[in-house]
C-alpha positions, 0 to 999 in steps of 0.5 A: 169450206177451204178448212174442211176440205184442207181436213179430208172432208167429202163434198156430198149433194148440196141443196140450193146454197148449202153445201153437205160435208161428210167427215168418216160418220159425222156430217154437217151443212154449211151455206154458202152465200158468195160474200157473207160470212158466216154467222158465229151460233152456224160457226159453232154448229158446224164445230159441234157437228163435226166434234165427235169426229175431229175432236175437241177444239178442232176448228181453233187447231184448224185456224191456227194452223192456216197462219 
């Protein structure tokens, strides 16, 4: 959630423990369960989610960034 925040990515209304993202036309939702990470098939929905907004191979841009 850090990383789609650092990309400009809106906060909308949540539902119990996830959380909606909103980046320009694309949107996706990320759980959020205090201490579990995230599953990789849920990593890669939320990459294929926002892809067409950030482009290919945004989330490996992202985390290379962060270190």
């Amino acid at each position: 959630m850090r990383i789609l925040r650092a990309l400009g990515a809106v906060e909308r209304a949540g539902k119990g423990s996830h959380v909606r993202f909103r980046i320009g036309a694309c949107f996706t939702v990320v759980p959020n369960h205090q201490g579990d990470d995230l599953k990789v098939g849920t990593v890669n929905g939320i990459e294929s989610d926002l892809e067409p907004c950030l482009g290919k191979g945004w989330l490996k841009m992202a985390l290379r960034e962060r270190r």
